[in-house]
C-alpha positions in Angstrom: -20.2 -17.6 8.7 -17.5 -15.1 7.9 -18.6 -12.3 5.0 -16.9 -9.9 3.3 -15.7 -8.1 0.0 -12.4 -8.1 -1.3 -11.0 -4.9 -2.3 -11.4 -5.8 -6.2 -15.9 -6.5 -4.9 -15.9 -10.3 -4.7 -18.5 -10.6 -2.0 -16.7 -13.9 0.2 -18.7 -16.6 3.2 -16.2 -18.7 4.4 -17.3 -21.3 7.3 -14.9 -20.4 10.2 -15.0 -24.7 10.9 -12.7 -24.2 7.3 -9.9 -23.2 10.4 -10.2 -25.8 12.8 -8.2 -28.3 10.6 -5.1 -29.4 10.8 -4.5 -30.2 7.7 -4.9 -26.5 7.0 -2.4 -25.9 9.3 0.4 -28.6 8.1 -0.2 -26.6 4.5 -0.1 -23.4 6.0 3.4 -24.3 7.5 4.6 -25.8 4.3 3.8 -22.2 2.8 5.7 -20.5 5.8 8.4 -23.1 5.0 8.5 -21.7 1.5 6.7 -24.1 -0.3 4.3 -21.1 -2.0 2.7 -23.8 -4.6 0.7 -25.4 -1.7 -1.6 -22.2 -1.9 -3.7 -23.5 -4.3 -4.9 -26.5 -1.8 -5.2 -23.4 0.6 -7.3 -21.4 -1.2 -9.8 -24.3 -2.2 -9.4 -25.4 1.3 -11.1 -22.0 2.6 -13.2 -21.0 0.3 -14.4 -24.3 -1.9 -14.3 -24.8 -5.2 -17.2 -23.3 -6.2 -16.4 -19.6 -4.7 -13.3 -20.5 -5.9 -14.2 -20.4 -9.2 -16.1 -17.3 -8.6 -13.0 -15.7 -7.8 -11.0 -16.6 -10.1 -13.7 -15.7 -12.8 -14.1 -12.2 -11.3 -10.6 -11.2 -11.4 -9.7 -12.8 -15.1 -8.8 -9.7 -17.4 -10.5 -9.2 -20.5 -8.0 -11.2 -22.7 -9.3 -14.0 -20.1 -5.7 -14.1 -18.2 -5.7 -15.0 -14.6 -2.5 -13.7 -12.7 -0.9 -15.0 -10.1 -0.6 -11.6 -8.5 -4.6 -11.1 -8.1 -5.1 -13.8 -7.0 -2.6 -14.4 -4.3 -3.1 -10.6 -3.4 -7.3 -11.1 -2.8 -6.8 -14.7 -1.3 -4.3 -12.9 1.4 -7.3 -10.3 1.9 -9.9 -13.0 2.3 -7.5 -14.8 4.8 -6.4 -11.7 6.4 -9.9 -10.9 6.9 -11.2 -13.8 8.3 -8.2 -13.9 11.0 -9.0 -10.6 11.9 -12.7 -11.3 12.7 -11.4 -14.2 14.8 -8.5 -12.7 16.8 
């Protein structure tokens, strides 16, 4: 299991199996492609829907707004963070 806190203090496991899929990969490649949308399947695809949720709960505002911007910005942390562990 990979742990870690984002720099906004989600605390993050992901199962490093969540990688060795290639499924994972074919969406990663639509994202390099520029298909950006696909990053929702990506993010529930690494870290589940539950923790998911979590995340999206921790970095809602307090008029309950969920940007795009915090969340693409920690889910490129979590990623970034895992890949580093694993290089």
């Amino acid at each position: 299991m990979e742990k870690g806190t984002t720099k906004s203090g989600f605390e993050f496991e992901i199962d490093e199996s969540v990688f060795d899929d290639w499924d994972l990969l074919e969406r990663l490649n639509a994202i390099d492609k520029g298909n950006t949308a696909i990053v929702v399947d990506v993010a529930t695809d690494i870290l589940g829907q539950e923790q998911l949720d979590r995340l999206k709960d921790h970095l809602r505002s307090d008029t309950g707004k969920l940007t795009i911007t915090a969340m693409t910005d920690a889910i490129g942390e979590i990623f970034e963070a895992c890949a580093a562990k694993n290089s």
